[in-house]
NUTITOR-27286 format. One line per field, with one value per residue: x, y, z of N, C-alpha, C in turn. Coordinates in nm, 4 decimals. Each point is the difference from the previous one (the first is absolute). Example, Ala and Ser with C-alpha at 12.3 -4.5 7.8 and 13.67 -1.06 7.14 Angstrom:
% residues 2
npx	(1.3190|-0.0350)
npy	(-0.5690|0.1050)
npz	(0.7800|-0.0720)
capx	(-0.0890|0.0820)
capy	(0.1190|0.1190)
capz	(0.0000|0.0060)
cpx	(0.0900|-0.0770)
cpy	(0.1200|0.1090)
cpz	(0.0000|0.0730)
This chain:
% residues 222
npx	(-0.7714|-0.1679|-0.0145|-0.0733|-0.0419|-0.0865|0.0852|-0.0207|0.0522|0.1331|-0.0093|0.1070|-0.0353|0.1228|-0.0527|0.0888|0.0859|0.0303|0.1058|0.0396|0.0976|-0.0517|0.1028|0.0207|-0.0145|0.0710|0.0068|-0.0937|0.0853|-0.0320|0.0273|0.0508|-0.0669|0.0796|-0.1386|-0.0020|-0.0816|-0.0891|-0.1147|0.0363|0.0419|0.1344|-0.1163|-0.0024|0.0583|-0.0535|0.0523|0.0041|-0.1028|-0.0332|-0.1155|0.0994|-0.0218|0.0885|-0.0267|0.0342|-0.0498|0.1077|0.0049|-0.1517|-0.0307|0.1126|-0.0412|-0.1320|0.0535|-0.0042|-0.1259|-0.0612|0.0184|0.0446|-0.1053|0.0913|0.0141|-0.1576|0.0085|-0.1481|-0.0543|-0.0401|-0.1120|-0.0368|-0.0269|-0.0965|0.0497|-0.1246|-0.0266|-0.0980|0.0137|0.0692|-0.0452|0.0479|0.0355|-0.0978|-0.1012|0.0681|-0.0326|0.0277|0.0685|-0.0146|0.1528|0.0131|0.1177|0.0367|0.0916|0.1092|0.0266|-0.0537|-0.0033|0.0736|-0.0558|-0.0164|0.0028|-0.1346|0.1074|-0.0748|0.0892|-0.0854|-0.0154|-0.0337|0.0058|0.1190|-0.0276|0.0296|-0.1133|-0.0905|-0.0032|-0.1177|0.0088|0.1431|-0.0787|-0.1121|0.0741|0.0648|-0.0942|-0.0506|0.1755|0.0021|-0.1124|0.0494|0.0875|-0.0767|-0.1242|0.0612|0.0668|-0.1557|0.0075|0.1484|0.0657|-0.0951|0.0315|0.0446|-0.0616|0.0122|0.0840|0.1220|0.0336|0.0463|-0.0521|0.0008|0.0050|0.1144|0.0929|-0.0129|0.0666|0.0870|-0.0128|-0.0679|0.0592|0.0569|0.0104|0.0178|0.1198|0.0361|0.0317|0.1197|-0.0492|0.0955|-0.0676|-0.0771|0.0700|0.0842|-0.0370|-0.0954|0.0901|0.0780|-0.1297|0.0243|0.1592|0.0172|0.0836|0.1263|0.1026|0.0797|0.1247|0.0752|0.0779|-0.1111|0.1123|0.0230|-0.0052|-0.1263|-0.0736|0.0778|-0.0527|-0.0691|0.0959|-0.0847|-0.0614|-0.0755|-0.0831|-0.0514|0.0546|-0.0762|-0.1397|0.0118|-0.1107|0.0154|0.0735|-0.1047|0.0933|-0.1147|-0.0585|-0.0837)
npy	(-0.0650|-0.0177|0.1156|-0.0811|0.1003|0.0610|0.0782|-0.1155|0.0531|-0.0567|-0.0128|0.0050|0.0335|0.0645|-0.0641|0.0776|-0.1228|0.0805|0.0050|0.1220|0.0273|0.1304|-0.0967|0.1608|0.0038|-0.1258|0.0679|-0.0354|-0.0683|0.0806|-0.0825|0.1357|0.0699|0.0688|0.0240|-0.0836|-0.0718|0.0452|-0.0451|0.1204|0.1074|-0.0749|-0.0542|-0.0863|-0.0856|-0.1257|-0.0986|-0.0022|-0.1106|0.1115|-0.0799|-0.0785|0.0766|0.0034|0.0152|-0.0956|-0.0085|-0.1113|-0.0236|0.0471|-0.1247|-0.1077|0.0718|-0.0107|-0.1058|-0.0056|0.1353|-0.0131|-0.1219|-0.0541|-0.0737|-0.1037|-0.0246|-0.0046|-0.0483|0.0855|-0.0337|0.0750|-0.0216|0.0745|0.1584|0.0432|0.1115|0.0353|0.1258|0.0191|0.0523|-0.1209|0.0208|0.1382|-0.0582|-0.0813|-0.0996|-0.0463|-0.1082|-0.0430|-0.0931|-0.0235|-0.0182|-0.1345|0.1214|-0.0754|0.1267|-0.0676|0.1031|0.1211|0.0296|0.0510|0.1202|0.0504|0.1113|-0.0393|-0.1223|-0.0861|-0.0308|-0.0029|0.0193|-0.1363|0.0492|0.0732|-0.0102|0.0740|0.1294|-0.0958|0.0122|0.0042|-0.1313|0.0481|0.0856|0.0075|0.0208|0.0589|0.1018|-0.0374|-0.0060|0.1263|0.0405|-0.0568|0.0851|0.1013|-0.0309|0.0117|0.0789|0.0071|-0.0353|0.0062|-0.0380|0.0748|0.0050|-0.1555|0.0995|0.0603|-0.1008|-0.0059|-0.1005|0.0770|-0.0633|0.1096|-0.0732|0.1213|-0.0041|-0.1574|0.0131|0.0759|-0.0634|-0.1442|0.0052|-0.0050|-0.1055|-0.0647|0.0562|-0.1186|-0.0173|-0.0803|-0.0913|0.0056|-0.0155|0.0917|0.1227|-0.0135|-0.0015|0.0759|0.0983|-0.0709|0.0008|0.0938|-0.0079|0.0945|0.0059|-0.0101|-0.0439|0.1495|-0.0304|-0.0321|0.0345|0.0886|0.1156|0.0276|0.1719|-0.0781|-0.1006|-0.0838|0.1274|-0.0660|-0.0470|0.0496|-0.0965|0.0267|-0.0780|0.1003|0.0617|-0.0846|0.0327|0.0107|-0.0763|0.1139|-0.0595|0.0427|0.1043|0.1304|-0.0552|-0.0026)
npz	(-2.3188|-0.0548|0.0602|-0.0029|0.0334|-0.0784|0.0291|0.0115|0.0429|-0.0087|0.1309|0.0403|0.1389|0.0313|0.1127|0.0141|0.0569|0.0944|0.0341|0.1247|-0.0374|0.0688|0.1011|0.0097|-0.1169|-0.0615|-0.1276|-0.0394|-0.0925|-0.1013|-0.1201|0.0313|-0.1331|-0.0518|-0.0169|-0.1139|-0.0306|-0.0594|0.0759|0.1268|-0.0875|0.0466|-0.0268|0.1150|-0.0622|0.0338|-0.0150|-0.1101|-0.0867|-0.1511|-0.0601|-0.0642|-0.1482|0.0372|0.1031|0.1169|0.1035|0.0259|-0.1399|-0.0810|0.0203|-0.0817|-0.0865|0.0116|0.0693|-0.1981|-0.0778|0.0728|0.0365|-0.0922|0.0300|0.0198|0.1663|0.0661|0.1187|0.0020|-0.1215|0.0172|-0.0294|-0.0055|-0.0487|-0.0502|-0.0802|-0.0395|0.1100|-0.0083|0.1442|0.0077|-0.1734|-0.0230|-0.0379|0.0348|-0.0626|0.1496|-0.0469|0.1544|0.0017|0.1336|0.0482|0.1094|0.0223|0.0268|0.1010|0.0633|-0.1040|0.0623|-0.1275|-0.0089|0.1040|-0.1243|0.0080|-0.0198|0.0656|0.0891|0.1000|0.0734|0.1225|-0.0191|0.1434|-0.0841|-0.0344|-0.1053|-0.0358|-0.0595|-0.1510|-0.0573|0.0219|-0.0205|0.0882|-0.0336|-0.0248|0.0406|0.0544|-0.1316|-0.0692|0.0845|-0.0151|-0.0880|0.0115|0.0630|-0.1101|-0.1098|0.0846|0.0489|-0.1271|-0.0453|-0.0854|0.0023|0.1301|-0.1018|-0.0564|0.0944|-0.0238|0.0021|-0.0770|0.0851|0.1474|0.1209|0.1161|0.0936|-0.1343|-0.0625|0.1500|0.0265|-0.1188|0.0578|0.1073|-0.1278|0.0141|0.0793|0.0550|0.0521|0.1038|0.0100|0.0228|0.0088|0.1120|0.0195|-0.0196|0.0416|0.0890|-0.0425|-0.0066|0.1157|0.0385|-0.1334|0.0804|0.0183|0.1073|-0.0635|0.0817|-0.0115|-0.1142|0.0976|0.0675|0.1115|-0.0236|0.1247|0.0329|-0.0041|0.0693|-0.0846|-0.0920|-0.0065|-0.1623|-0.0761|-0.0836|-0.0608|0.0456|-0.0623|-0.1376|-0.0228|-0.0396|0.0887|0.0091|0.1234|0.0634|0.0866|-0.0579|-0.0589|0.0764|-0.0974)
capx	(-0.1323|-0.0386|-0.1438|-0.1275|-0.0584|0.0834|0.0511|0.0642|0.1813|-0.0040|0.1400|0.0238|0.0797|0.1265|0.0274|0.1053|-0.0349|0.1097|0.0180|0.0423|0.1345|0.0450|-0.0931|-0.0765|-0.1398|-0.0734|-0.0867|-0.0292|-0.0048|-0.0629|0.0498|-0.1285|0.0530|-0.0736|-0.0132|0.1181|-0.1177|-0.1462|-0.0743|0.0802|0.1648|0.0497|-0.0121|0.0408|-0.0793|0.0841|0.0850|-0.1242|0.0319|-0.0875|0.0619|0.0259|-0.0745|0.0911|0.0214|-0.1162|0.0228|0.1001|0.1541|0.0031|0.1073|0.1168|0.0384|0.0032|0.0603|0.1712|0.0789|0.0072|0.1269|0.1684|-0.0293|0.0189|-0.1267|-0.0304|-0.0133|-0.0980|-0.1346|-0.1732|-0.0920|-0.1062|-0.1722|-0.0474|-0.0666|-0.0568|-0.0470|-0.0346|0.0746|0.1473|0.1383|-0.1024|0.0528|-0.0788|0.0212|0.1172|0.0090|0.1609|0.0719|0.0991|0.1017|0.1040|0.1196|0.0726|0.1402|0.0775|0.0989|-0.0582|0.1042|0.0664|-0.1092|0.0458|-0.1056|-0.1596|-0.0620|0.0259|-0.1087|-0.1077|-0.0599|-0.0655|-0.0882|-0.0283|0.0232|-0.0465|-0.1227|0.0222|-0.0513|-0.0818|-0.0481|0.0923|-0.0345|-0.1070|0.0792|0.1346|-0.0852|-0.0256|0.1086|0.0523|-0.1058|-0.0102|0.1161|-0.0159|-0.0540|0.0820|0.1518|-0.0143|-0.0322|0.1318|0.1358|0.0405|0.1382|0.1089|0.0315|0.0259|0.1086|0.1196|0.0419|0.0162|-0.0561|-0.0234|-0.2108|-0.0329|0.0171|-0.1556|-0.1343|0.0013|-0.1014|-0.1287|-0.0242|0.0558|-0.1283|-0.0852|-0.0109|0.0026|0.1019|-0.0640|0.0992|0.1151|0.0109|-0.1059|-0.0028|0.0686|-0.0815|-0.1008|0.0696|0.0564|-0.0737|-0.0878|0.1109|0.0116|0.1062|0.1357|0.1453|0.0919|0.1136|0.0068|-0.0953|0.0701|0.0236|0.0126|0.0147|-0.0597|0.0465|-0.0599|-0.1614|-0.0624|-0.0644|-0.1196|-0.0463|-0.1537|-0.0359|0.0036|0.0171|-0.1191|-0.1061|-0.1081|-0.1072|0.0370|-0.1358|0.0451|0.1035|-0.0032|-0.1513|-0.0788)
capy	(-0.0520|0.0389|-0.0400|-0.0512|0.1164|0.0862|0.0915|-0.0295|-0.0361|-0.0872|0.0374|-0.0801|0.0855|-0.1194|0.0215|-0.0760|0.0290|-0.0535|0.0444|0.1173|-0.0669|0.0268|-0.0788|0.0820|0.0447|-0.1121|0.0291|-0.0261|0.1967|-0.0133|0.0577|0.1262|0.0620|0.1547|0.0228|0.1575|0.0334|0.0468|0.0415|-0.0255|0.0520|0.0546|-0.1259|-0.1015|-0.1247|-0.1362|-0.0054|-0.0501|0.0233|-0.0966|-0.1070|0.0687|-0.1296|-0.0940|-0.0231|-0.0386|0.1010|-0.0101|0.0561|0.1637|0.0314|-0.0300|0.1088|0.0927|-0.0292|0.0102|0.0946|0.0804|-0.0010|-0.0205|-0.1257|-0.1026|-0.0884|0.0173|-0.1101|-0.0350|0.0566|-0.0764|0.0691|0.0810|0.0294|0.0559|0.1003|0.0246|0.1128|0.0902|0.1916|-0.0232|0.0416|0.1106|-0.0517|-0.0697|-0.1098|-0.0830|-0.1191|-0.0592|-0.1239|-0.0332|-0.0485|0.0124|-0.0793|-0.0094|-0.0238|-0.0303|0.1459|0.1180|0.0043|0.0959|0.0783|0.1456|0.0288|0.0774|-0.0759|0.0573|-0.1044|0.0310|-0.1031|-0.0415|0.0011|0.1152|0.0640|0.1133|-0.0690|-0.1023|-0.0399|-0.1248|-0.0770|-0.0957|-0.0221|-0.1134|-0.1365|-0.0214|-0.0902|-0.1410|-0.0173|-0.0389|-0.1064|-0.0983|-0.0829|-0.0212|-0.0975|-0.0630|-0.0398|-0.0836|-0.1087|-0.0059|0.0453|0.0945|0.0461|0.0287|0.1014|0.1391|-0.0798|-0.0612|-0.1390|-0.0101|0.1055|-0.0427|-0.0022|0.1049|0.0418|-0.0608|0.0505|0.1487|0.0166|0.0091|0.0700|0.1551|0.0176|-0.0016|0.1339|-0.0537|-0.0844|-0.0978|-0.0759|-0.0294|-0.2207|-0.0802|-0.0095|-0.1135|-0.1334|-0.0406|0.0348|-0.0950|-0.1381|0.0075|-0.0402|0.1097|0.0091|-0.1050|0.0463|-0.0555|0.0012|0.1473|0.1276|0.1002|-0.0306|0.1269|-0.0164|-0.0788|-0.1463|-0.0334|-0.0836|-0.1132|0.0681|-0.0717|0.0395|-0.0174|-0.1559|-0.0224|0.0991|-0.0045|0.0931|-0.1397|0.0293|-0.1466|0.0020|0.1408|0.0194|0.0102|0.0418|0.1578)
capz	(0.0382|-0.0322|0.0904|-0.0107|-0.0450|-0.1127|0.0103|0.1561|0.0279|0.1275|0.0205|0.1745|0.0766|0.0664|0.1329|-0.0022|0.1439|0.0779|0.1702|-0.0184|-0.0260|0.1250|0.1011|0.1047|-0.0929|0.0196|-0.0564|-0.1637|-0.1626|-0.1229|-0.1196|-0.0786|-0.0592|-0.0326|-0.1830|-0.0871|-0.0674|0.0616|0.0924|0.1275|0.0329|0.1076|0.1236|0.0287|-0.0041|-0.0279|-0.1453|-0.0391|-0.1106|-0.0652|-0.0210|-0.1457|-0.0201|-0.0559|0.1356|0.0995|0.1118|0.0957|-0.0755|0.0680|0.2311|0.0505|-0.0275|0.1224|0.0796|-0.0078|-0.0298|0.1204|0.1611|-0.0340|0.1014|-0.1102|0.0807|0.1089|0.1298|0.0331|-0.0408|-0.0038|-0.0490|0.1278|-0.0509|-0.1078|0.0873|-0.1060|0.0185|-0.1353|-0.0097|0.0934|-0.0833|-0.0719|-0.1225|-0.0125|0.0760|-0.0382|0.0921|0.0587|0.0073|0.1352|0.0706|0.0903|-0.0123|0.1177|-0.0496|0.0659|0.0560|-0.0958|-0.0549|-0.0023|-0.1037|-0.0183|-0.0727|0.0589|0.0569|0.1525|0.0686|0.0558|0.0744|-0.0580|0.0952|-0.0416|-0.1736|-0.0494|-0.0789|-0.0789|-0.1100|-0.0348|0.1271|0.0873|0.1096|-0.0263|-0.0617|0.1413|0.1199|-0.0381|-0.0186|0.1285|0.0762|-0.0844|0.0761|0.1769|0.0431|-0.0499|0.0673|0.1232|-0.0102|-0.1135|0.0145|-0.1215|0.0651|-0.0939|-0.0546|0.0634|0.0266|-0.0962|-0.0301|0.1647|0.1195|0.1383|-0.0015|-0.0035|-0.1451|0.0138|0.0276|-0.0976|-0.1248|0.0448|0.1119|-0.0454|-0.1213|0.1264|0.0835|0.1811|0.0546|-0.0001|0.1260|-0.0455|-0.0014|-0.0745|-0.2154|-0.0309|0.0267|-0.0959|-0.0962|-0.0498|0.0182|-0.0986|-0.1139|-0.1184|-0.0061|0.0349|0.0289|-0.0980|0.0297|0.0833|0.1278|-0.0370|0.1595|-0.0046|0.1691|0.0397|-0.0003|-0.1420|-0.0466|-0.1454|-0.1089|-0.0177|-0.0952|-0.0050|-0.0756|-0.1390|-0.0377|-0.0163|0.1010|0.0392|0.0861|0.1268|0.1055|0.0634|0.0500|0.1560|0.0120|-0.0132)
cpx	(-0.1035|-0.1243|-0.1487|-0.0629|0.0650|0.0580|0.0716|0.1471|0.0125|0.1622|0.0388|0.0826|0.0503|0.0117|0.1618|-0.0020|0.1651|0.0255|0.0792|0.1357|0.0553|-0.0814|-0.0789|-0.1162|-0.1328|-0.1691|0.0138|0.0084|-0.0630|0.0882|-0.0984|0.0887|-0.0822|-0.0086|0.0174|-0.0981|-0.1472|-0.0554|0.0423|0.1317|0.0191|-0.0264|0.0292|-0.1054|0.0363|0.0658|-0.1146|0.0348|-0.1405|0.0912|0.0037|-0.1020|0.0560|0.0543|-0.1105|0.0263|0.0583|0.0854|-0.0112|0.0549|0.0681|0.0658|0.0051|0.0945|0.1671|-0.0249|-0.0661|0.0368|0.0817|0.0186|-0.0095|-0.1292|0.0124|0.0263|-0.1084|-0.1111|-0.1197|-0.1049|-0.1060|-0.1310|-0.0112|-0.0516|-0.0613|-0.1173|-0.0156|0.0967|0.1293|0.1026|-0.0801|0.0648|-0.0906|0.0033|0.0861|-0.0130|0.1347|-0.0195|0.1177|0.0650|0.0376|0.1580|0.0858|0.1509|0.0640|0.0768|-0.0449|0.1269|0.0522|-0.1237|0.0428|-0.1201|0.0049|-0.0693|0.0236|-0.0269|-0.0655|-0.0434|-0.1426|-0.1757|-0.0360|0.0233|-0.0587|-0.0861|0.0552|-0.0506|-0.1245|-0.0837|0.1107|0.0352|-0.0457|0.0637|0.1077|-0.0951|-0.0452|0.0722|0.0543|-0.0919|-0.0071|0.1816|-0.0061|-0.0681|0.0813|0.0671|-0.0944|-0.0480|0.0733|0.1054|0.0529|0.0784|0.1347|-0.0139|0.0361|0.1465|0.0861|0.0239|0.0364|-0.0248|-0.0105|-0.1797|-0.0018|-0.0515|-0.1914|-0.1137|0.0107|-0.0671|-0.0964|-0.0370|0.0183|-0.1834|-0.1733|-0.0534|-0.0448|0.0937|-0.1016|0.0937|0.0804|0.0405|-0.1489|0.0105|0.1270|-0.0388|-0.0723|0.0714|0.0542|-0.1079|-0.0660|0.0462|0.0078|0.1631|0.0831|0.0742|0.0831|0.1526|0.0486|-0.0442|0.0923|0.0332|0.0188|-0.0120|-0.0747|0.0333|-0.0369|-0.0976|0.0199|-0.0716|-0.0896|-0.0429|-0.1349|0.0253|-0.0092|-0.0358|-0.1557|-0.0914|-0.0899|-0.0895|0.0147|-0.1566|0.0380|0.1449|-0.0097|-0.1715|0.0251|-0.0490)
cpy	(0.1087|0.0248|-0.0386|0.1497|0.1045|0.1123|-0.0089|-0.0387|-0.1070|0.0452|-0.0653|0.0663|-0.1127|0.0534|-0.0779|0.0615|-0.0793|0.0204|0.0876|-0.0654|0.0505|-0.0831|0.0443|0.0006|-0.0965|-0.0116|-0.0364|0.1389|-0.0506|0.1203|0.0977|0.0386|0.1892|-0.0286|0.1627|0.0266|0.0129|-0.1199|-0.0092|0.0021|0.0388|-0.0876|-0.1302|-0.1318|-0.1063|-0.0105|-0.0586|0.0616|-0.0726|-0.1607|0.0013|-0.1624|-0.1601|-0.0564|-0.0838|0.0931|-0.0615|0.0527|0.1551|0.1123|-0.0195|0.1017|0.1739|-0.0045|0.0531|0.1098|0.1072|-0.0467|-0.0664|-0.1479|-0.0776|-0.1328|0.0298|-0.1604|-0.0578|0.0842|-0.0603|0.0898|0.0465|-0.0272|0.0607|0.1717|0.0460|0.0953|0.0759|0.1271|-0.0366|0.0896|0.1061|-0.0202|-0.0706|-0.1647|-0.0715|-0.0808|0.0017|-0.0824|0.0465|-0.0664|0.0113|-0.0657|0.0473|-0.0859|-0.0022|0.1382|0.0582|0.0197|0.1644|0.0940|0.1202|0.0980|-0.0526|-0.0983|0.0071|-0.1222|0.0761|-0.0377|-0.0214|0.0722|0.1904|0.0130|0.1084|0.0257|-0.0408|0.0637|-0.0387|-0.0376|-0.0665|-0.0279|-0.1171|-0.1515|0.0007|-0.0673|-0.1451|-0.0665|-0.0386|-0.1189|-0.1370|-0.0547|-0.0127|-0.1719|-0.1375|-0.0707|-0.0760|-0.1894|-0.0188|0.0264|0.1249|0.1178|-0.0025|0.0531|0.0983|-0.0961|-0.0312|-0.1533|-0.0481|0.0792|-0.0648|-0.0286|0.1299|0.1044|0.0025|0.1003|0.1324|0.0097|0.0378|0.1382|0.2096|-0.0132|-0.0235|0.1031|-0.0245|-0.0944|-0.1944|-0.0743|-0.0920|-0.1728|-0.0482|0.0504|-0.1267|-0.1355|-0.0076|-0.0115|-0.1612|-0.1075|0.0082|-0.0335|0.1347|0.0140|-0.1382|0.0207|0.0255|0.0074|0.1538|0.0584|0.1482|0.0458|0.2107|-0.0264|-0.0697|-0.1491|-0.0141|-0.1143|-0.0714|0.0627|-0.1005|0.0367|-0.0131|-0.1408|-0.0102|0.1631|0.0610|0.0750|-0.1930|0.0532|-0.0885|0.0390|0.1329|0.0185|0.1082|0.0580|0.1732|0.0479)
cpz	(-0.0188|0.0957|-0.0496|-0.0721|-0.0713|0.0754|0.1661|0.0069|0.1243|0.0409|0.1521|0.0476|0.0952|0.1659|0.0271|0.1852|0.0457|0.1437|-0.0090|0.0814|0.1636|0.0894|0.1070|-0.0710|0.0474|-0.0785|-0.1484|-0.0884|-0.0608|-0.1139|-0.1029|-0.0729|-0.0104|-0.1132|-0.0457|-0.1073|-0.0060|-0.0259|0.1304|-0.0329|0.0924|0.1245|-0.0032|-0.0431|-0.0272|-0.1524|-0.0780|-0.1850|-0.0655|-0.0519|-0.1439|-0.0449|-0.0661|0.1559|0.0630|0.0902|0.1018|-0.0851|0.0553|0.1626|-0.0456|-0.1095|0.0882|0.0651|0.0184|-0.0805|0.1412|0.1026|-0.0552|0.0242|-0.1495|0.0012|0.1402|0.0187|-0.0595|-0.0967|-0.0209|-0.0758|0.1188|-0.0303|-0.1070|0.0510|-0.1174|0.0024|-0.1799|-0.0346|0.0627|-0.0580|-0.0390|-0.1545|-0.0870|0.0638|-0.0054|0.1725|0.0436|0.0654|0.0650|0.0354|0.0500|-0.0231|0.1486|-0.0161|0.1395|0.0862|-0.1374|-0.1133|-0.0354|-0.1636|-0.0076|-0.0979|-0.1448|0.1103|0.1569|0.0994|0.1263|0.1104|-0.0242|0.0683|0.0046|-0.1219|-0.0304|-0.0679|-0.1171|-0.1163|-0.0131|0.0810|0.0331|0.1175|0.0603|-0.0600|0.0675|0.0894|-0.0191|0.0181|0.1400|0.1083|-0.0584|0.0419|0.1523|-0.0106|-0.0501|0.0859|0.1064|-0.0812|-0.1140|0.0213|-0.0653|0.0571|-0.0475|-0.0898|0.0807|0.1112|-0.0671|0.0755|0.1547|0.0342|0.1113|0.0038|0.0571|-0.0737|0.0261|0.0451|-0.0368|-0.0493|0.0624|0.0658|-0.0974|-0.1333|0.0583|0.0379|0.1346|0.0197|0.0186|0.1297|-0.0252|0.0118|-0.0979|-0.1494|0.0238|0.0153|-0.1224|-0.1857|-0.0521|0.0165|-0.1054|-0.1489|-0.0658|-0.0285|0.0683|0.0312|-0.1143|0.0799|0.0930|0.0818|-0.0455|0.1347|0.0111|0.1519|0.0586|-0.0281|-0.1347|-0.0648|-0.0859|-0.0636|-0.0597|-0.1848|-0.0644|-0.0690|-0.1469|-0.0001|-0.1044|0.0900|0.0565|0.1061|0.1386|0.1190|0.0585|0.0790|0.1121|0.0574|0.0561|0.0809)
């Protein structure tokens, strides 16, 4: 793809976002890499790639996707914003085109890549800063009117599981009869086959209604 103006590059940086796999954490990562080449050797920044011109720019993520996190498909991608600052790249001009991908369990990273908690990260590259923060504020609001929680879920779950999410990407606790109460009066999720059981009485597993992003009424007021 070719940008509109002469000498302008286009390229998309990939917010890949997950949950930090220890349940003490209870916090959202994010997938960084160290760059190994100038401009900002040596530092950290989202995955990200120009777009070749023989590409649209979802093909361009879903490449990103698989030669810097190894990720065949996320759960969940979407397109963000546009970040298009004159001096973003000292390289010259190059427009980005943002994503969000969100995955179920961080997948196994080795250098040059890292997951992160999403709420510290390291200085960034660029303006990738500035685009995590977009990135992340754009799933806090997400999750209060969608389903877009199955992405950061596998195929079953407890409504505990459920509120996790919420409550690790949030970053507050929520009350526990009323996200359920509301959770199921909005249809987002169904019973599925199974409970799970462990030292506690055993739960009902549950699966999102359709595996699709849909728009519901408020799941949880702000």
């Amino acid at each position: 793809m070719r940008a509109g103006a002469p000498g302008t590059a286009v390229a998309v940086d990939v917010v890949v976002v997950s949950l930090d796999p220890d349940p003490d954490a209870d916090r959202p990562v994010v997938l960084l890499r160290r760059r190994a080449e100038a401009p900002f050797a040596g530092a950290w920044s989202l995955p990200g790639s120009r777009v070749a011109p023989d590409e649209d720019l979802t093909g361009a993520a879903h490449r990103v996707l698989r030669s810097h996190g190894g990720l065949r498909g996320a759960r969940h991608l979407e397109q963000l914003a546009t970040f298009g600052r004159p001096d973003r790249d000292p390289r010259g001009r190059v427009v980005s085109v943002s994503y969000l991908a969100l995955l179920p369990r961080p997948t196994a990273a080795g250098d040059p890549t890292r997951w992160w908690h999403a709420d510290e990260p390291p200085e960034l590259a660029f303006d990738h800063a500035e685009i995590l923060a977009s990135a992340l504020e754009r799933l806090r609001g997400k999750l209060t009117y969608s389903n877009v929680a199955y992405g950061l879920l596998g195929d079953a779950f407890t409504l505990s599981d459920l509120q996790e999410v919420y409550t690790s990407v949030l970053g507050r606790p929520l009350d526990k009869r009323n996200f359920r109460r509301r959770v199921l009066s909005v249809g987002m999720v169904a019973e599925a086959e199974g409970q799970r059981r462990g030292s506690h009485r055993p739960a009902q597993l549950y699966r999102f209604a359709t595996d699709e992003l849909v728009l519901l009424d408020d799941v949880i007021v702000t």
